[in-house]
C-alpha positions in Angstrom: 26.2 -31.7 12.8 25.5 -34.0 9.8 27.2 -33.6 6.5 25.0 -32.1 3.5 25.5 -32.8 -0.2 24.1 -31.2 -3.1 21.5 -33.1 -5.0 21.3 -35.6 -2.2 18.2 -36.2 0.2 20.5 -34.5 2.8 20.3 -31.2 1.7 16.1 -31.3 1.7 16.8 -32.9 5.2 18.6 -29.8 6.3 16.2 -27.3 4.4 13.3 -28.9 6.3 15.2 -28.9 9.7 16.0 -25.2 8.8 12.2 -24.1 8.4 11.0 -25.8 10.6 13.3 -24.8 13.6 12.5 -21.2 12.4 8.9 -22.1 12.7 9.3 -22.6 16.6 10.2 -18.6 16.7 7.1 -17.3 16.8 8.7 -13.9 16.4 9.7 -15.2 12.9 7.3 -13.9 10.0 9.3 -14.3 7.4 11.8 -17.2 6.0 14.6 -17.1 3.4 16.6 -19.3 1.8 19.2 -17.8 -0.3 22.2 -19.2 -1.7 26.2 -17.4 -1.2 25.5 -16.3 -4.6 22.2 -14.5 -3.7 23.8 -11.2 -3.6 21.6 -8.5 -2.5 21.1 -5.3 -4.3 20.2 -3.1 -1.4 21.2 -3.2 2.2 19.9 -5.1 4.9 17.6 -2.6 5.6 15.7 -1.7 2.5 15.6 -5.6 1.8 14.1 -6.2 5.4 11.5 -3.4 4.9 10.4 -4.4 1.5 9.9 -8.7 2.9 7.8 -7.5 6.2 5.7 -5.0 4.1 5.1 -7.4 1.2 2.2 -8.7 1.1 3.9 -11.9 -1.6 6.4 -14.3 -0.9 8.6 -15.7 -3.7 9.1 -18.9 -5.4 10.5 -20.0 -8.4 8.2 -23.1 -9.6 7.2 -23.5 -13.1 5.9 -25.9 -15.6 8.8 -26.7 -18.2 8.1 -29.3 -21.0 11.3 -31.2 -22.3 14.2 -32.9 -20.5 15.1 -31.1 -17.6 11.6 -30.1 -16.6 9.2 -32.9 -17.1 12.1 -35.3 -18.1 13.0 -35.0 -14.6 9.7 -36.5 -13.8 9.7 -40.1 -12.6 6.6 -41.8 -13.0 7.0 -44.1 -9.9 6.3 -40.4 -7.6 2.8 -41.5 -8.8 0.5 -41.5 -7.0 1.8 -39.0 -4.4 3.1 -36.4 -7.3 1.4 -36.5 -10.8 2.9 -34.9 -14.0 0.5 -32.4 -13.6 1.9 -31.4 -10.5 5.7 -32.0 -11.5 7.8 -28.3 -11.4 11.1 -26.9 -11.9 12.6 -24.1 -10.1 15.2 -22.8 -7.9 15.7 -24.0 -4.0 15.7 -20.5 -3.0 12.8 -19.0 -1.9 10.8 -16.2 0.7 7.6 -17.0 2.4 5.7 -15.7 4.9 4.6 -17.4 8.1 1.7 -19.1 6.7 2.5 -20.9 3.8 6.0 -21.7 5.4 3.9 -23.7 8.2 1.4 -25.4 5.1 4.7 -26.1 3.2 6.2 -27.5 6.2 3.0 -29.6 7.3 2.9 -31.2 3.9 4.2 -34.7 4.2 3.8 -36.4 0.7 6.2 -34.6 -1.2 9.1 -34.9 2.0 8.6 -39.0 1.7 8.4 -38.9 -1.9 11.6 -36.7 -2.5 13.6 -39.3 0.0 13.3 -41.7 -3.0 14.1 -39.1 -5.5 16.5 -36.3 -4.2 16.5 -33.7 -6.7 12.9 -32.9 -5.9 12.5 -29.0 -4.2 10.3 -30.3 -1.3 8.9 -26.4 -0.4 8.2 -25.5 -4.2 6.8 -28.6 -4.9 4.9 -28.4 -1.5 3.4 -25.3 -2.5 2.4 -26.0 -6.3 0.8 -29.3 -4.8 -1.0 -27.3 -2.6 -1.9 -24.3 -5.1 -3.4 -27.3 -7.1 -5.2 -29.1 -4.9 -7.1 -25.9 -3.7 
């Protein structure tokens, strides 16, 4: 077991690991990453239902202007993560199958976020892929 810190290239380490050992189910259509604060309003059940008939997924990625959205931008992620391309947004997600294995295949935004932690590799994954298509 290694030791995972908030804020720290640790904890995208152990998100990755986490999608990407869920990945090998192939039984597994959906993934979620939710926090202990992520308290459900329904039960298990409705909650289940309403993920494996959806035909979205859910992540929270938008473009803020001032200091803690593009402030938080480095310019030395250039060239593998423009401004453009720079979002804030929670950790937390849902995805289906799919874009979990295109978020997990997407190598430019894992390397870059080793140099600068903060960085949410999936939603940033995602909006660089959203951009680029």
């Amino acid at each position: 077991m290694q030791e995972v810190e908030w804020g720290k290239f640790s904890m995208i380490e152990a998100e990755r690991r986490l999608l990407a050992n869920a990945l090998l189910d192939n039984s597994n259509l959906r993934f979620i990453l939710l926090s202990e604060a992520c308290i459900p309003l329904f039960n298990f059940p409705t909650i289940y239902n309403y993920l494996m008939n959806s035909t979205k997924t859910f992540v929270e990625a938008y473009d803020l202007r001032g200091l803690v959205g593009h402030g938080r931008y480095n310019k030395r992620m250039k060239p593998q993560i423009k401004l453009r391309q720079w979002r804030k947004g929670s950790q937390w997600f849902e995805l289906d199958r799919q874009l979990a294995m295109k978020s997990s295949l997407t190598t430019n935004t894992y390397h870059c976020s080793k140099d600068f932690a903060r960085l949410h590799v999936v939603q940033m994954s995602i909006t660089c892929l959203h951009l680029l298509a």
